[in-house]
Structures are given as C-alpha cells and as structure tokens.
C-alpha positions as CSV (number, residue, x, y, z in Angstrom):
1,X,-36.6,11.8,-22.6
2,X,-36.7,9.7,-19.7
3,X,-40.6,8.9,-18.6
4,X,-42.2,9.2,-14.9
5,X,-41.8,5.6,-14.6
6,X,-37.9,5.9,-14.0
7,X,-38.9,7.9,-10.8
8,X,-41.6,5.6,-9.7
9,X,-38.8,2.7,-9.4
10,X,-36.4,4.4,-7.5
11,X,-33.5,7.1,-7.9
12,X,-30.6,6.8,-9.9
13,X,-26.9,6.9,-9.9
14,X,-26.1,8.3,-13.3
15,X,-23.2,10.6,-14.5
16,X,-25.5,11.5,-17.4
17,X,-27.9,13.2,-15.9
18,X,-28.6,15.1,-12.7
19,X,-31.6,15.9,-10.4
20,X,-31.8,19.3,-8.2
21,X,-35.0,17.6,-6.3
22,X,-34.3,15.3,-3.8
23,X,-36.8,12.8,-4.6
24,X,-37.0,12.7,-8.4
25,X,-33.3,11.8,-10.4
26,X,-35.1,11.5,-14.5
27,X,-37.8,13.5,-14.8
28,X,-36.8,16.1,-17.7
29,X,-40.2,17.6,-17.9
30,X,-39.2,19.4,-14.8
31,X,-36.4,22.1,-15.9
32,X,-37.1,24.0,-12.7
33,X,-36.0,21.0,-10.7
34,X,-34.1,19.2,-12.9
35,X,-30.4,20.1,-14.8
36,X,-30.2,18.0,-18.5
37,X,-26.4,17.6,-18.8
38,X,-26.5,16.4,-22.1
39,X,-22.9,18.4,-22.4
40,X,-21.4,16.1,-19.8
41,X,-22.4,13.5,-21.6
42,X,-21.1,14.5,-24.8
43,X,-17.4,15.4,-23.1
44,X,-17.8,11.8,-21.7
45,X,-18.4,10.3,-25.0
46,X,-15.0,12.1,-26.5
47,X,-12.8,11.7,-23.5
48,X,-13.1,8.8,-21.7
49,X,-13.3,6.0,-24.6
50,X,-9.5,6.8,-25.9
51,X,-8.2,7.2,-22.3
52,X,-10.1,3.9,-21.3
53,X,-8.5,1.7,-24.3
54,X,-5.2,3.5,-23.7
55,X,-5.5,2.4,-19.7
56,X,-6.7,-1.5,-20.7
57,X,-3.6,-1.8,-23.5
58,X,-0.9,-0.5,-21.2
59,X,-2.6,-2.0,-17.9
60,X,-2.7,-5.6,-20.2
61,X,0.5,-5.8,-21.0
62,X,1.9,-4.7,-18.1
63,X,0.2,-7.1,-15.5
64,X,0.3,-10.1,-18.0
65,X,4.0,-9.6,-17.4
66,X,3.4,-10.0,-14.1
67,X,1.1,-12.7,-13.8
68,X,3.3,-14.5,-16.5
69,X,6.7,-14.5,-14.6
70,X,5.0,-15.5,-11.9
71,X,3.6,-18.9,-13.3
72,X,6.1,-19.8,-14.8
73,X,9.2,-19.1,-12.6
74,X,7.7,-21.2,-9.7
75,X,11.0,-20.0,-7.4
76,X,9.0,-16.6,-7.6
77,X,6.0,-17.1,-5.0
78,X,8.2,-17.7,-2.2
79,X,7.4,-15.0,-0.1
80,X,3.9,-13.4,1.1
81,X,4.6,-10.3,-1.1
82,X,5.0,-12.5,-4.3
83,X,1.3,-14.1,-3.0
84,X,0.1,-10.6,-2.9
85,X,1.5,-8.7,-6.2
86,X,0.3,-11.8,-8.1
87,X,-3.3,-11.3,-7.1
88,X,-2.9,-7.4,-7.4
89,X,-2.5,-8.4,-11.0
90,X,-5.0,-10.5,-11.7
91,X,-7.6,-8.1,-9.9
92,X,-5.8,-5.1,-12.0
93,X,-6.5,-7.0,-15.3
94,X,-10.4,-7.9,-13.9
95,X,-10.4,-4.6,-13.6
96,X,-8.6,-3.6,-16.7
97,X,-11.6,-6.0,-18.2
98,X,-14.3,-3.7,-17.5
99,X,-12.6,-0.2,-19.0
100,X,-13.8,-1.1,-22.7
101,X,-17.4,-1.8,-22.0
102,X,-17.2,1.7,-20.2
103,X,-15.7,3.3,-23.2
104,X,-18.6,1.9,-25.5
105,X,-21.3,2.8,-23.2
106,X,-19.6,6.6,-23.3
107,X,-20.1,6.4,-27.4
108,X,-22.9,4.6,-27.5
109,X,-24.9,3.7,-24.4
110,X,-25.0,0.6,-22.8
111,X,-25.8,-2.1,-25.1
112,X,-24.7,-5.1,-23.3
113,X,-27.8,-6.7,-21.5
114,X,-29.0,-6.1,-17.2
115,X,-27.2,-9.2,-16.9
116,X,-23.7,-8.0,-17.7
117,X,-24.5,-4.6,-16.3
118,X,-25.0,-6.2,-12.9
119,X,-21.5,-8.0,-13.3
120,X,-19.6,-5.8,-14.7
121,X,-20.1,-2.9,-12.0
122,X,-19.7,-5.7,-9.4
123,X,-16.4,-6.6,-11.3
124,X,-15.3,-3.0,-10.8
125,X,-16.0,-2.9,-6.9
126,X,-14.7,-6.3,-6.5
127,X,-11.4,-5.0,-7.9
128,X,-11.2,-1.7,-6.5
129,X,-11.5,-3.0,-3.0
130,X,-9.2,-6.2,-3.8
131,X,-7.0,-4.3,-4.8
132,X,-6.1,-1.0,-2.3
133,X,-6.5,-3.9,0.1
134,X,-3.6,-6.0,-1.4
135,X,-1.6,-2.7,-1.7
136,X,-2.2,-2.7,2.2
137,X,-0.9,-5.9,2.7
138,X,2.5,-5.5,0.7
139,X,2.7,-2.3,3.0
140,X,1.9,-4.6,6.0
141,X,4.6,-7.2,4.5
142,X,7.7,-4.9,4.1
143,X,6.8,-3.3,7.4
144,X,7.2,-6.7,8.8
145,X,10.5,-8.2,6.6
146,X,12.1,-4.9,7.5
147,X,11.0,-3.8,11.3
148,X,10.6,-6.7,12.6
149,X,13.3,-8.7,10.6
150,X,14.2,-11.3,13.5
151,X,10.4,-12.4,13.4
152,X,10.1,-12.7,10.0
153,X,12.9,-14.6,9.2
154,X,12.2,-17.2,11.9
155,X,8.1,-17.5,10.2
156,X,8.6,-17.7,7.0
157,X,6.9,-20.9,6.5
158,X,4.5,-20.1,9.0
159,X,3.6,-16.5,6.8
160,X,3.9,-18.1,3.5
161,X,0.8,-20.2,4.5
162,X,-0.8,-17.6,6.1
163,X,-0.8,-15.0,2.8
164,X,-3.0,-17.4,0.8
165,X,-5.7,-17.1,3.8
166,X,-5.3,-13.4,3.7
167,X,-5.7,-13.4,0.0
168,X,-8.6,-15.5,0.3
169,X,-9.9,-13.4,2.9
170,X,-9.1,-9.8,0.5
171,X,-11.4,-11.2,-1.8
172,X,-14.1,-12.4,0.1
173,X,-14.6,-8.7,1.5
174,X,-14.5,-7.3,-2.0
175,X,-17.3,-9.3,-2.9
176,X,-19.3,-8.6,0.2
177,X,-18.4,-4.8,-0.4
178,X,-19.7,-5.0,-3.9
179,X,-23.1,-6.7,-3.3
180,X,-24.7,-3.3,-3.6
181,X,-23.4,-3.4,-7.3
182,X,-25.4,-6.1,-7.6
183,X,-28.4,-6.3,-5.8
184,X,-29.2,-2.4,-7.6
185,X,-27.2,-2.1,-10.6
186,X,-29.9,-1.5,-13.7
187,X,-30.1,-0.2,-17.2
188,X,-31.9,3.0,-16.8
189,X,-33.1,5.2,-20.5
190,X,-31.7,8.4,-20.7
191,X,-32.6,9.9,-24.0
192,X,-33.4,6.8,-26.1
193,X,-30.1,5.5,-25.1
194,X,-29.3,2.6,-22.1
195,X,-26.9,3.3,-19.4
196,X,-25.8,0.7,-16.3
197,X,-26.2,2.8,-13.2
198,X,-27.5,1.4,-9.9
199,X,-31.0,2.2,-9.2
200,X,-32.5,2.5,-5.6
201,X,-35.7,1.6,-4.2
202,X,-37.6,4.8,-3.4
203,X,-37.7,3.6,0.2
204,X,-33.8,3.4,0.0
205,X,-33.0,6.2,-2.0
206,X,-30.2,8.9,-1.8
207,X,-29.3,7.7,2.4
208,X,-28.3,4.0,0.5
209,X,-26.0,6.1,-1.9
210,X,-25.0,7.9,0.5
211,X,-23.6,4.9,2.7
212,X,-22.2,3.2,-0.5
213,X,-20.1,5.9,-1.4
214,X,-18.9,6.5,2.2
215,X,-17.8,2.5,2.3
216,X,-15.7,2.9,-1.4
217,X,-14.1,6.3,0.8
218,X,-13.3,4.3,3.5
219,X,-12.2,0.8,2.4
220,X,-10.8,2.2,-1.2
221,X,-8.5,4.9,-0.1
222,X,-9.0,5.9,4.2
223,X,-8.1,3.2,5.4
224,X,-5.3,1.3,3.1
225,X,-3.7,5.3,3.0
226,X,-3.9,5.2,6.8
227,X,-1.8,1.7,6.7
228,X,0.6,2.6,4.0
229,X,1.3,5.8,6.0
230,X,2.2,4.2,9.1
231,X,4.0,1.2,7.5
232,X,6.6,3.0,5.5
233,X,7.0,6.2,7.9
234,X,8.2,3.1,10.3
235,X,10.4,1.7,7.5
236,X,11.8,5.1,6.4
237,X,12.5,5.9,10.2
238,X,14.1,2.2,10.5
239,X,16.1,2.9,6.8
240,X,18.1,5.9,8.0
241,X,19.4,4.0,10.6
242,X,21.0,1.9,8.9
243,X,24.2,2.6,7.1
244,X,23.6,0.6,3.7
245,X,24.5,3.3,0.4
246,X,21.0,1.6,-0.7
247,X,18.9,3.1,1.6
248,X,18.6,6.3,-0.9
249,X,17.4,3.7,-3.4
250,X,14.9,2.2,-1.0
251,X,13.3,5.2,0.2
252,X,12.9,6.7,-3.1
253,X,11.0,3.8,-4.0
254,X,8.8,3.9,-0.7
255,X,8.3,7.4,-1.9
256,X,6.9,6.4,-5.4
257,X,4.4,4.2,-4.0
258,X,2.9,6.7,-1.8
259,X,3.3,9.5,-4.2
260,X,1.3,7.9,-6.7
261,X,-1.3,6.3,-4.4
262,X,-2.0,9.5,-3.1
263,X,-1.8,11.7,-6.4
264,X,-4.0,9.3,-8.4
265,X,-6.6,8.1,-5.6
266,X,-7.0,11.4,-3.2
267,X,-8.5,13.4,-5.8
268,X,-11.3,11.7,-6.5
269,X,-11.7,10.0,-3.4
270,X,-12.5,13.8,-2.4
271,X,-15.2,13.8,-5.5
272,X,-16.7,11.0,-4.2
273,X,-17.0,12.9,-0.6
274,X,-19.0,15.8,-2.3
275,X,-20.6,13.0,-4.3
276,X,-22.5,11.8,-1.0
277,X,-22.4,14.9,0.8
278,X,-24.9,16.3,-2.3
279,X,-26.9,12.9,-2.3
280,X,-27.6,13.7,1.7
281,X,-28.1,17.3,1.6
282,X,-27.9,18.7,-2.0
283,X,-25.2,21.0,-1.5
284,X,-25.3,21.9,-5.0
285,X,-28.4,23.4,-6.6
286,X,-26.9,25.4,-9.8
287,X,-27.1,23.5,-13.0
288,X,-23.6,25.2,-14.6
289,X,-22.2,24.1,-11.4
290,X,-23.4,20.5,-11.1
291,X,-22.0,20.0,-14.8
292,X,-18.5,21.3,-14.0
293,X,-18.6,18.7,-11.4
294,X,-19.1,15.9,-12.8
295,X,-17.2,17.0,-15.7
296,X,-14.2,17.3,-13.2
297,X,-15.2,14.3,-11.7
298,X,-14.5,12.3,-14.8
299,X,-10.9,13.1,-15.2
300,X,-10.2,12.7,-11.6
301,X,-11.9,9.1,-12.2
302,X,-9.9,8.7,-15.2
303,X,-6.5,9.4,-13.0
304,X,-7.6,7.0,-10.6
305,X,-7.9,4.4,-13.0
306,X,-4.6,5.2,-14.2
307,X,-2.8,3.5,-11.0
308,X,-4.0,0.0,-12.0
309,X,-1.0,0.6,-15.3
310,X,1.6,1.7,-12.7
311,X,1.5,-1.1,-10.4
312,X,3.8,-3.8,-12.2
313,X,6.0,-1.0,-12.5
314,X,5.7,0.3,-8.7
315,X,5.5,-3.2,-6.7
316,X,7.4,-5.7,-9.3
317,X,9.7,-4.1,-12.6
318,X,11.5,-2.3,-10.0
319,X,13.2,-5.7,-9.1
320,X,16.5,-6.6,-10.7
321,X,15.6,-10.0,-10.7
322,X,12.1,-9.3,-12.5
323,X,13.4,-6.7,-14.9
324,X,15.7,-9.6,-16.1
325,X,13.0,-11.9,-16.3
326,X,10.9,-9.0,-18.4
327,X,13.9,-9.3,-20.6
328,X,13.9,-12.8,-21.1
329,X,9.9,-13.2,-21.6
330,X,10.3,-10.4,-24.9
331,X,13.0,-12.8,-26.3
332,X,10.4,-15.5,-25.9
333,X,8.4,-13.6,-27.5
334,X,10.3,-13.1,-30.6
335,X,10.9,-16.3,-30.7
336,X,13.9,-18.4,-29.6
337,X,13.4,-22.0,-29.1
338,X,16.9,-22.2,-27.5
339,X,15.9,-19.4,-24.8
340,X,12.6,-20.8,-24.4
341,X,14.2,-24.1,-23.3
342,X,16.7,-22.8,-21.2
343,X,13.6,-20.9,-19.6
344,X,12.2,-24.6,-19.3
345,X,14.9,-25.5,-17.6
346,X,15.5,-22.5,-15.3
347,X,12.4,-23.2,-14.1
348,X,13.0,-26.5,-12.7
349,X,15.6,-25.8,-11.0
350,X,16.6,-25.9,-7.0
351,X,14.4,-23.0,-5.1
352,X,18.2,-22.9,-3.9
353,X,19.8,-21.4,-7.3
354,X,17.0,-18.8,-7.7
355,X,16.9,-17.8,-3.6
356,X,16.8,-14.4,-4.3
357,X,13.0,-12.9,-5.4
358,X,12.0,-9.6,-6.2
359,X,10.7,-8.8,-2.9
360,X,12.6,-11.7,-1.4
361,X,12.7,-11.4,2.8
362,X,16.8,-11.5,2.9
363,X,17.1,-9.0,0.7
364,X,14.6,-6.4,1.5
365,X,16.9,-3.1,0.7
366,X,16.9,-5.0,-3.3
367,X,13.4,-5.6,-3.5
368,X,13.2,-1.7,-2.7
369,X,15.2,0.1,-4.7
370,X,15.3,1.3,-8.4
C-alpha cells in the first residue's frame, strides 16, 4: 500500500499502478479516485521477463557480430554508413543491456539501488534516441551515395571525416534528451515492492510528462520516419530509372527497412500519444479501461523493442560481403587456428584488395539488395 508521502513528493510515472485524479498517482486509500492494477502487474511479471531475455540473447549475438567484423576487418569503416551501423550496434547492445534488469523488476520489483535506476532509464533514452537517429543518418547516407552519386564520389574523404562528428553529435543529443531520466528517475513502493519510475515535483507534475513523452514521439519515431520516408521515396523513384536487374533486389530491401520501422515503432509511438494526452487531460476515467491499456501498451512496447534484434539483419547481414564474413567469424568460433590466421592476415591487407564494403559507395545497388 503505497502511503501519502508518495503523493507529497510528486506524481509518478508507473505502469503498475494508475491514478484517475489528476493530482494524486499512489494513494490506494482512495478507490473512488484511484484504479489498483495489481492484474497489469501480474501480466507484466509473466510476459515481459521471457520476451526481454529472448530480445537481449538474440539482440547480443546479433550486434556482437556486427560490432566484431567491424573491429577487426579494419577495410570495413570506410564509408559513413559503416561509421553509423557500427554505433547503431553498440547503442542496440546498451540498450540490449538494460532488458534484463527490466525483466527482474517485472518478477520481482526493482532491487537494484536509486543509483542504477537513474542510469539505467537514462541508458534506455540514450539509446532509443541514438539510435532512430543513426537509422536517420544511414537513410540520409544512401540518399546521398545514390541521388547524388557525382557528389559523393568526389567527398568521400571529406564525408568520411564528417560521419565521426555526426556520430559524436547523435550522441550528445541522446544524452541531452535523456536528462529528464535522470534528474527524476526514483524508486517509488508500490505494495511492499520497489519500482524505478520517474517521479515529478508536484509543481512539475503531469505538464513535465506530458512534454517528455511528446519529445520521445517526436525525436524517436516523427521525425527519423519523416527522413526515412523522404530518403528512400527519392531513391525508389531514382531505382526505377535505372535499368540494373538489381533494382528489384534493392527496393525490396528499402522496403524491409521501412516496413519494419514502421510496424514495430508506430504502434506504440501511438500509445505513447494517448499516454500524454491522459497525463494532460485524463481522457480515460474507467478503471477496466485504463488496465486494458496499459496491458496493450506492454506488448506494443515489447514489439518495439524487438527492432533493436533486426537491425544487423536489416542494415548489415544483408551484405554479401558481411554474410561471408559471419561465415568466417562461426569458423573462428569453432576453432581453427589456420582460419584464424588467415583472418589475421586478411586483415592487414591493402584497403585495395577488400575495396568493396557492405554498404560500400561504388556499389550501392550491392549494399542494397538481398
């Protein structure tokens, strides 16, 4: 039972329980005003912890890969998509990082300190921006190499530089979009169990949730949707021109991407809208109701989190030249000192011998296709 002193320090963001008053979020002893969704809770505690390790195992392996190949086949950061899938990567397995704490605050409550609440919710927002950003980027990049292939050819050097700055700069927003994670983030008691929630001022209340779910709308899904969009409608319109028998290949691929980004991140990017619009003007005031939400809003949560294990498979494995590499990093793996020294040696070699990448600027129909 959560006491009167939860509301006295400010309101709270918590998927375990719900208010129906606008100025109190934890006060139980208030069943008029108040909805106990001790069901929700109990769904959470069966669904998402399977789901989560399922996401993190697959997600690991997956962008390890990545990030693997890409340190140690040095021929392979040569263009400014290489710079941007191998930070997608790393902020996919930051993110990855997170899911298992998740999953044993579902079972158990949160039993992991303020401290590491504070940083693992900042962890999440730091990635979730990072990363739809870096998705932009790559978008931005092909739209380039492909559009305006003339250009890009000529500034290679010139936007080889440049896509370390950008990255730097990708991550430097994340964190300044996350500081609300942790300037409010708090364990909050929710019957005798801890949760990490963030927990506004009473001054600040619902209007500060309110504008931090808008800017995770905006910056996580409107805008890097309204970029992808425009990029690849450009490239599609620019494909059928040309007469190459891999443009089929190519656009399917371009069709993937979007596909997924949309199917996994619109959903609950529209939860999130109804989200603030019943912080700001409690759309919802029937109990049943606001539990089928936010049981809903788990699983679309859940599918959202679900794109961070396809995108080695979306923006790299689709390369010939990376699904060979793949091939040779399992035979490491079981291994093969021979291989492993031929690897050695392959990756010493000439940027010359290797010229072709999996997203490599001469070769753009390649790095596209299936």
């Amino acid at each position: 039972m959560t006491s009167m002193d939860d509301i006295i320090t400010g309101t709270t963001e918590d998927p375990s329980f719900f208010s129906l008053s606008p100025t109190a979020d934890a006060d139980f002893d208030y069943p008029d005003l108040l909805c106990d969704r001790e069901s929700v809770r109990g769904f959470r505690s069966h669904y998402e912890p399977p789901l989560f390790w399922m996401i993190t195992l697959v997600g690991g392996v997956g962008n390890l890969a990545v990030v693997w190949i890409y340190l140690n086949f040095q021929r392979r950061l040569k263009t400014k998509t290489d710079m941007y899938l191998l930070n997608l990567a790393v902020a996919d397995l930051l993110f990855l990082f997170t899911l298992p704490m998740w999953a044993q605050e579902a079972l158990n409550g949160w039993c992991f300190g303020p401290s590491l609440c504070k940083i693992n919710r900042a962890l999440y927002k730091v990635n979730l921006f990072s990363s739809t950003l870096l998705l932009t980027c790559i978008s931005i990049d092909r739209y380039v190499v492909i559009v305006q292939a003339t250009k890009a050819q000529n500034s290679q050097l010139e936007r080889r530089r440049r896509s370390r700055w950008v990255c730097l700069m990708v991550w430097l927003m994340s964190l300044l979009l996350a500081t609300p994670e942790l300037m409010y983030a708090a364990t909050i008691k929710v019957d005798l169990k801890l949760y990490c929630r963030n927990v506004f001022p009473p001054h600040l209340g619902n209007r500060t949730k309110t504008v931090a779910l808008s800017l995770q709308v905006i910056m996580g899904f409107f805008l890097p949707f309204t970029v992808m969009s425009f990029c690849y409608t450009v490239i599609v319109a620019r494909l059928l021109k040309t007469r190459n028998f891999q443009k089929h290949k190519a656009m399917r691929v371009i069709l993937a991407v979007v596909v997924v980004f949309v199917v996994s991140q619109l959903p609950y990017n529209g939860a999130l809208v109804m989200e603030a619009a019943q912080a700001s003007n409690m759309t919802m005031t029937n109990c049943e109701e606001v539990k089928h939400f936010d049981m809903v809003e788990q699983v679309l949560k859940s599918l959202a989190y679900v794109h961070a294990c396809l995108n080695p498979f979306l923006y790299a494995f689709v390369g010939v030249r990376f699904r060979r590499d793949i091939k040779k990093l399992l035979r490491v793996c079981c291994c093969q000192p021979a291989l492993e020294s031929k690897l050695t040696k392959s990756c010493r070699s000439p940027p010359s011998s290797t010229r072709a990448t999996v997203t490599s600027d001469s070769d753009t129909l390649q790095a596209l296709s299936l």
